[in-house]
C-alpha positions as CSV (number, residue, x, y, z in Angstrom):
1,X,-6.9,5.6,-8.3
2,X,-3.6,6.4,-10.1
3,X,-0.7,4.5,-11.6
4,X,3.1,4.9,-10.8
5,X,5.8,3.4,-12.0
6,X,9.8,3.1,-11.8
7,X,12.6,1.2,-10.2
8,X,12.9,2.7,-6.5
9,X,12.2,0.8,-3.2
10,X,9.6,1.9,-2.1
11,X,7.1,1.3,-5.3
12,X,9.0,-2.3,-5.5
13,X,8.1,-3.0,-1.8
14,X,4.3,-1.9,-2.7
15,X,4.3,-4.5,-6.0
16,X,5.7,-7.2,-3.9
17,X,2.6,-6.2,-1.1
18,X,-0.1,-7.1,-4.1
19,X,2.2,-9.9,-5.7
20,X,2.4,-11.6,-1.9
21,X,-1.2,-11.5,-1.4
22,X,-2.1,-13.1,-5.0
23,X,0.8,-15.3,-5.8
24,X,2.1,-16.6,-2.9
25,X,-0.7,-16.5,-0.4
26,X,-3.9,-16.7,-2.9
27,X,-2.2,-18.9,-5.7
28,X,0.7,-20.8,-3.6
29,X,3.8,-20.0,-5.5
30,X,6.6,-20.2,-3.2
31,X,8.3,-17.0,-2.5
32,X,12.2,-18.4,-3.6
33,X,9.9,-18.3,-6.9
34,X,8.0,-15.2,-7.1
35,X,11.2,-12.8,-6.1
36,X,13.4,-13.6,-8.8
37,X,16.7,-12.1,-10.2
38,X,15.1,-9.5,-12.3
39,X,13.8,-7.4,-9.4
40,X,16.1,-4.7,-9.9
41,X,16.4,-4.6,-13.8
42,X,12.6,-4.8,-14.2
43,X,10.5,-1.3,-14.4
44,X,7.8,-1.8,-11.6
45,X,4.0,-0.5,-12.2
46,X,1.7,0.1,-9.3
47,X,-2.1,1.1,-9.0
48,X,-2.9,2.6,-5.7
49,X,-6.4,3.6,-4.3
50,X,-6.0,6.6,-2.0
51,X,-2.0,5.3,-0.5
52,X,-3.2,1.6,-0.9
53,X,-1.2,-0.8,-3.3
54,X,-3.7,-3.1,-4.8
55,X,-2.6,-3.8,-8.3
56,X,1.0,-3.9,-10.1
57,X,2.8,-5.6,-13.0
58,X,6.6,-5.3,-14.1
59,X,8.0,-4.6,-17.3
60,X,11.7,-6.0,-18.8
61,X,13.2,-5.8,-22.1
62,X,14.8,-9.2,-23.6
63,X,16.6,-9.9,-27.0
64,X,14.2,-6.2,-28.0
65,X,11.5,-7.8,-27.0
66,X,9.2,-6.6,-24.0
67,X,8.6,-8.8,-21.8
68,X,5.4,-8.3,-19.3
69,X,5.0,-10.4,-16.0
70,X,3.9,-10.8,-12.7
71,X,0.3,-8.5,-13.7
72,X,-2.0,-8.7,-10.5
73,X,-4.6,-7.5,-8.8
74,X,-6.5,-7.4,-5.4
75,X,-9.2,-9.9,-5.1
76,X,-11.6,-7.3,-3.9
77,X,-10.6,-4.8,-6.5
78,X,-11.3,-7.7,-9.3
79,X,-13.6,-7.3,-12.4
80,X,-13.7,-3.2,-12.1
81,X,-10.8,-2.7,-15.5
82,X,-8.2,-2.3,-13.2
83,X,-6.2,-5.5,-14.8
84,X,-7.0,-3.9,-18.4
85,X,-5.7,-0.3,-16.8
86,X,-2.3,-1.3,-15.6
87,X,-1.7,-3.4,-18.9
88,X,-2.5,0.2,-20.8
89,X,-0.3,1.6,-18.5
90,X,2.7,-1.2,-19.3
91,X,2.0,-1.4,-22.7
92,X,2.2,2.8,-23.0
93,X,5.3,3.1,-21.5
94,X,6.7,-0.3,-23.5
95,X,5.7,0.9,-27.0
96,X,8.4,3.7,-26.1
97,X,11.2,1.4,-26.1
98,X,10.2,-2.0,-28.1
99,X,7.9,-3.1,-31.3
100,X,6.9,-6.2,-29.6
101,X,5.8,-7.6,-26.3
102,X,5.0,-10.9,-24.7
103,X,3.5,-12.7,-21.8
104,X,2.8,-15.7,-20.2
105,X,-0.4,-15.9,-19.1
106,X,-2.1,-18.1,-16.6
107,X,-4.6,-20.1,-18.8
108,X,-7.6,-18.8,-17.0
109,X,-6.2,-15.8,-18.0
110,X,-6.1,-16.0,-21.5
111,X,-9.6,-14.1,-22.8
112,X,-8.4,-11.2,-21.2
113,X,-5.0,-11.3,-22.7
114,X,-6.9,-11.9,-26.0
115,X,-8.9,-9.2,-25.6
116,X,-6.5,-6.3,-24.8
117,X,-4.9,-7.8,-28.5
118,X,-2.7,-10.8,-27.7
119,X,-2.0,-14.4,-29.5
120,X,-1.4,-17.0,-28.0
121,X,2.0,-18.5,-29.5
122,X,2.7,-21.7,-27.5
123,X,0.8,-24.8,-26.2
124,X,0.5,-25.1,-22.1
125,X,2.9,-26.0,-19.8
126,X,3.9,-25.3,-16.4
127,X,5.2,-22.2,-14.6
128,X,5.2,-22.4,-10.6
129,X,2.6,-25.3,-11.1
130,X,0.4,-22.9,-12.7
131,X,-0.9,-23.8,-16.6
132,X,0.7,-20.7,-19.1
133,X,0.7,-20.1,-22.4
134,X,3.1,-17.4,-24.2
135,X,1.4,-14.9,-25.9
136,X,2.2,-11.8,-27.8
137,X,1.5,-8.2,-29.6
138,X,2.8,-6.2,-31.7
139,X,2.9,-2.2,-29.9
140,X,3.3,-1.0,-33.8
141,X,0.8,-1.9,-36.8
């Protein structure tokens, strides 16, 4: 398995492949929702195994703060670190360019957040019907 990342087609197409299959098909978030203006500003992060696309995240900066989304991965590749990899792999290339990222993280995603050094900064509410919270780090103690 191996990470890339950047802002060409071809990598974008292979997020959206993972982010269709979780979001939209798995989770129901409605496509006009999911593929949002940011596409082409946002630094896109895939894991592949062998030529297969089965995890990816993007990365923006706003205000100087980095902002994470859209982290995913295959149901069948679940519960093997690869969630906790690509995060590494977003948070490497963010401490680069920002002192401070955040998230909003699906609430039954919080532990894992919490565990890879987030805090959870803001009560629940609603994104694509889907309970958040906003959460945050700091990439330098």
């Amino acid at each position: 398995m191996y990470v890339k990342r950047g802002q060409d087609e071809a990598l974008w197409h292979d997020a959206l492949f993972v982010r269709r299959a979780v979001f939209i098909d798995e989770q129901g978030v409605p496509e006009e929702e999911e593929i949002d203006a940011f596409e082409r500003e946002s630094v896109h992060f895939v894991i592949y195994d062998d030529d297969q696309p089965i995890a990816a995240g993007r990365f923006r900066i706003i205000d100087d703060v980095g902002k994470i989304e859209r982290i995913c991965v295959l149901p069948a590749y679940r519960g093997r670190g690869i969630g906790k990899r690509i995060m590494e792999a977003i948070e490497q290339y963010a401490s680069q360019h920002v002192t401070k990222v955040k998230l909003n993280a699906q609430t039954h995603a919080e532990p894992f957040y919490k565990q890879l050094g987030y805090e959870t900064v803001s009560d629940v509410f609603l994104d694509a019907g889907i309970p958040h919270v906003t959460m945050v780090k700091n990439m330098r103690s």
